[in-house]
N, C-alpha and C positions, 0 to 999 in steps of 0.2 A: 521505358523510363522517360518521366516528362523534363522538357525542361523549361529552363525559364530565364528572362532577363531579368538583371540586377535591377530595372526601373521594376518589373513587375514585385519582384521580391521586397522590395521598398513599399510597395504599394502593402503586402500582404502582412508586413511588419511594422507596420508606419515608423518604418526608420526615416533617418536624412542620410542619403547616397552622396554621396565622395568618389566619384569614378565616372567610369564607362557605362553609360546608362543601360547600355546594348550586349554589354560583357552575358555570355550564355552560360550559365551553370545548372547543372542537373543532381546534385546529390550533397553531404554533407560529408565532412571528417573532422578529427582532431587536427589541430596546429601541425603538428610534429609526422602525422601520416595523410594531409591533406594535397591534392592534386591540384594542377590548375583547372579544371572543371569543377571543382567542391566551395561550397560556404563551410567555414570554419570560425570560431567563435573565441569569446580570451572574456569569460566570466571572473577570473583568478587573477590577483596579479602577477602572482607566482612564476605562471607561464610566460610573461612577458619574455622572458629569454628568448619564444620561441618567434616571434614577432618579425626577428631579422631573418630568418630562415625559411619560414614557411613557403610554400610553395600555391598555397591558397588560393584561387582566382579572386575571393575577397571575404573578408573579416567581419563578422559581430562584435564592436565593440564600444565603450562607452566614454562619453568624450572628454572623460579626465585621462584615458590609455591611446587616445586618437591621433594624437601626434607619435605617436610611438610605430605606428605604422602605416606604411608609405605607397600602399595599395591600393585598390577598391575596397571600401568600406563602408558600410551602415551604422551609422550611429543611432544606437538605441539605449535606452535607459537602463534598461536590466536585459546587457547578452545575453543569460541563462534563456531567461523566457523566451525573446526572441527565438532562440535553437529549439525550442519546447517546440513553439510552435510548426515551427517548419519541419521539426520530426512528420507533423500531421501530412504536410503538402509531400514530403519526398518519400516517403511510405510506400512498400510495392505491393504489401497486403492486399488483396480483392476480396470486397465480401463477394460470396455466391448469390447467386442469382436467387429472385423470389420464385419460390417453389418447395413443395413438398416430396420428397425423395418414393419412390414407391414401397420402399425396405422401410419407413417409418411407419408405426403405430399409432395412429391419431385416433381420440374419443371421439365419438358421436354427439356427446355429450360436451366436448370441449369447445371454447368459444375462441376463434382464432382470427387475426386482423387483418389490413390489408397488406401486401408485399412481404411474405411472413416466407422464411426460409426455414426450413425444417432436414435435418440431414439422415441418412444410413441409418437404420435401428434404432433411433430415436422412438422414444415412446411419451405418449401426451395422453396424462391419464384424465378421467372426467373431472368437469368441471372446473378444467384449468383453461386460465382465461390469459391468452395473448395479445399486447397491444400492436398495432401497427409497426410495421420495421422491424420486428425482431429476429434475432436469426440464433437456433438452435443448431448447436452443429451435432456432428454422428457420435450416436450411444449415450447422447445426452438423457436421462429421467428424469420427468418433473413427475410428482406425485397430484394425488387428486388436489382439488379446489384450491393449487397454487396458481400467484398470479404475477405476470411478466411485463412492466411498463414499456411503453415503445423505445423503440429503437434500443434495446438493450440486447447484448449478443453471449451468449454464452458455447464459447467454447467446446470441439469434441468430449466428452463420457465427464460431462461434469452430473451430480447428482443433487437434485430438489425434494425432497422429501416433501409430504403433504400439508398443505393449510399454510405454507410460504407466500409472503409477500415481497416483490422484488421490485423495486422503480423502474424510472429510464433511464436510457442511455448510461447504464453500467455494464461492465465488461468482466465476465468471470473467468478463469483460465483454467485449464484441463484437469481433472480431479480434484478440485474443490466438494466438499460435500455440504449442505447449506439443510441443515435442519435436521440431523441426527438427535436421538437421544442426548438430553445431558449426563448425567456421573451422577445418577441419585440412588442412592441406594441407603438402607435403615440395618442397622443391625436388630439380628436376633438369635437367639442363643441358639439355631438354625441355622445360623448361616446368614447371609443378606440377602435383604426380601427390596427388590426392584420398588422403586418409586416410577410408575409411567411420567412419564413427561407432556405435560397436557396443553402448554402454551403452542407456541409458533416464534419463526422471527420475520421481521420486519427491517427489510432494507431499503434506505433511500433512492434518492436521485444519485446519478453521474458516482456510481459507487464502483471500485474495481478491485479485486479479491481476487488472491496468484492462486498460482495453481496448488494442489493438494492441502490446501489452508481447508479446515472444519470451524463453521460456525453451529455449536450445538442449537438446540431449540431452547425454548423455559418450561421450567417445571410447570408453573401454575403462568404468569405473566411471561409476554412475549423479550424474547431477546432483538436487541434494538439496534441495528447499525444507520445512523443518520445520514445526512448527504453528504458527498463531496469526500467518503474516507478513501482514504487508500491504504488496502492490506496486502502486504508481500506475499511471498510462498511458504508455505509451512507453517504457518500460524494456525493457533488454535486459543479459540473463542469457547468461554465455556456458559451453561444454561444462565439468563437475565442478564448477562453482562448488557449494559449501555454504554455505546461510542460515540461521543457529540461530533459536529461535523468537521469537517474536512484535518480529522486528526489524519494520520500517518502512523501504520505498524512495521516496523521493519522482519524481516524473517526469523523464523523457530521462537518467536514471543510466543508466551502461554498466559492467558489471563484466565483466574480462576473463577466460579461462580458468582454473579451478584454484584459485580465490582462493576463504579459508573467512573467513565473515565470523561472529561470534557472536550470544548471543542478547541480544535487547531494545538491539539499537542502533539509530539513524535514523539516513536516509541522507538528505539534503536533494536538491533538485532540480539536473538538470544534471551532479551527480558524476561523475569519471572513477576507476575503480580500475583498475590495470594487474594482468595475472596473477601466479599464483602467489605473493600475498602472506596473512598471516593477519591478521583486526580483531580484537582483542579482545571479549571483551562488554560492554556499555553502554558504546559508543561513537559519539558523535556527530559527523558530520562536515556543516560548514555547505556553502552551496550553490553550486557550481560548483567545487569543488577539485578538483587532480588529485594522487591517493593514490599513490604511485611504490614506498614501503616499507612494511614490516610495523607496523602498530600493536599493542602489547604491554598499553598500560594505558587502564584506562575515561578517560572525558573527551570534550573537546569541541577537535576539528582543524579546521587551515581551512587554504586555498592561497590565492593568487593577492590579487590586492590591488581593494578596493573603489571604485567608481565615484565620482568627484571630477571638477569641470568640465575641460572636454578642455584649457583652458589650462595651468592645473598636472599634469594627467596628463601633456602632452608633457615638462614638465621634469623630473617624477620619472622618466618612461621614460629620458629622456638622461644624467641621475644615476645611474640603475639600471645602462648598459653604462657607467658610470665606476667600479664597487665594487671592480672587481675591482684597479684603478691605485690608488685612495686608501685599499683597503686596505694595500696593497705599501708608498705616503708613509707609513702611518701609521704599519707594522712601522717603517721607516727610519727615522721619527725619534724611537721610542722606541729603537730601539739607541743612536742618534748619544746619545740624555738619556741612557741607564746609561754610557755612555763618558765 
């Protein structure tokens, strides 16, 4: 575990320090379970209660809440970010070492980089091209003539299917499947007759996608994740879907075929979008709605109605199939008043 002085920590955040230049701290906690060896942080004001209490060796905080605490303390502009950052510095993660595992399967045919980590039973089919840094971890399959920008790491038994394009420096997490079939299928008085799936998809820069989330491929045109997204766990991407950058999906969202969503919107947990619709940019949609139409302008959407005790729930549900009859009275006896 490394650690570090409050002057270096200043240095690493360009905060302005309030304290003990020399005060040694090695890790991070919340306010409320933080140590005196810990940086702890007060993004909220909410938390402020926990200000007098904390146990903190010293504080991220911002200098309208900076008199509220009587510590060591870094003043920085936006705490959150600040803490983001230093997730990075106190991280006990090791990548492995550059090396190809013996138990891995590599193509002849595959073109691979410098410092390239490859793990257990990993298999690198031909013509798949590796950039510099990249690290494949065990049971990972990339399929043929898929391709891997540097420094990007994917995770044990994640799955690449073929003719995948992937940037740099994105992070995939364990069961992710990245280029499966889409959901095409044709009817016929037979039965349904399979639509192959003929595109690819194409993933940006600094992209990071949780674990068991499926990004399908496209039918005819590639499915398209830009730079800078971040996708939760359990998400599912369906064939041509476009994601502009540095949007946000929260977990079990399900976007359906063909739907282009813009850049820097979130997408809360549970969403349904139906295909073939367009989101605007900076578009927020809160969590478990189901999107049925195009959204045109930035802002914040929602569906379906909030969790209230199941006793008033039954009677707004019975009110609810009455809207359509006490709309109809309502018309009626506004005519009957203009008569």
């Amino acid at each position: 575990m490394r650690s570090y002085s409050l002057r270096e920590v200043a240095q690493l955040i360009d905060g302005e320090l309030h304290g003990d230049e020399f005060y040694v701290v090695n890790g991070l906690a919340s306010l409320q379970s933080a140590e005196k060896h810990h940086i702890s942080f007060i993004a909220n004001p909410v938390y402020k209660k926990y200000l007098s209490t904390t146990a903190a060796g010293a504080v991220l905080i911002n200098a309208a809440l900076a008199d509220d605490f009587l510590g060591n303390k870094l003043i920085v502009a936006k705490p959150y970010e600040a803490y983001a950052k230093l997730t990075e510095v106190f991280a006990t993660r090791i990548l492995p070492l550059p090396a190809i595992h013996p138990d891995a399967t590599v193509s002849e045919k595959a073109k691979i980089g410098n410092n390239i980590s490859i793990g257990p039973k990993a298999v690198i089919s031909d013509g798949v091209v590796l950039g510099d840094n990249v690290v494949i971890g065990a049971g990972c399959y990339l399929g043929a003539d898929t391709e891997i920008g540097a420094h990007t790491e994917l995770m044990p038994n994640v799955t690449v299917y073929h003719g995948i394009k992937i940037g740099g420096r994105c992070l995939l997490h364990s069961g992710c499947v990245i280029g499966a079939d889409g959901f095409g299928f044709a009817p016929t008085s037979d039965g349904w007759l399979k639509i192959h799936q003929l595109g690819g998809v194409i993933i940006g820069d600094r992209v990071e996608i949780g674990a068991n989330t499926c990004i399908d491929r496209g039918a005819l045109e590639d499915t398209v994740i830009e730079d800078g997204v971040i996708i939760d766990n359990l998400v599912q991407i369906a064939h041509n879907v476009k994601i502009g950058r540095n949007t946000a999906i929260a977990g079990h969202t399900a976007i359906a075929g063909s739907t282009v969503i813009g850049s820097q919107c979130t997408i809360a947990g549970a969403v349904g979008i139906v295909g073939h619709l367009e989101i605007a940019d900076k578009v927020h949609i809160t969590a478990m709605s189901l999107v049925t139409s195009s959204i045109t302008q930035a802002g914040s959407y929602s569906s379906g109605t909030a969790m209230t005790n199941t006793k008033d729930w039954r009677k707004n549900a019975a009110r609810f199939r009455q809207l359509d009859e006490m709309a109809n009275r309502l018309l009626r006896l506004e005519r009957e008043k203009k008569l």
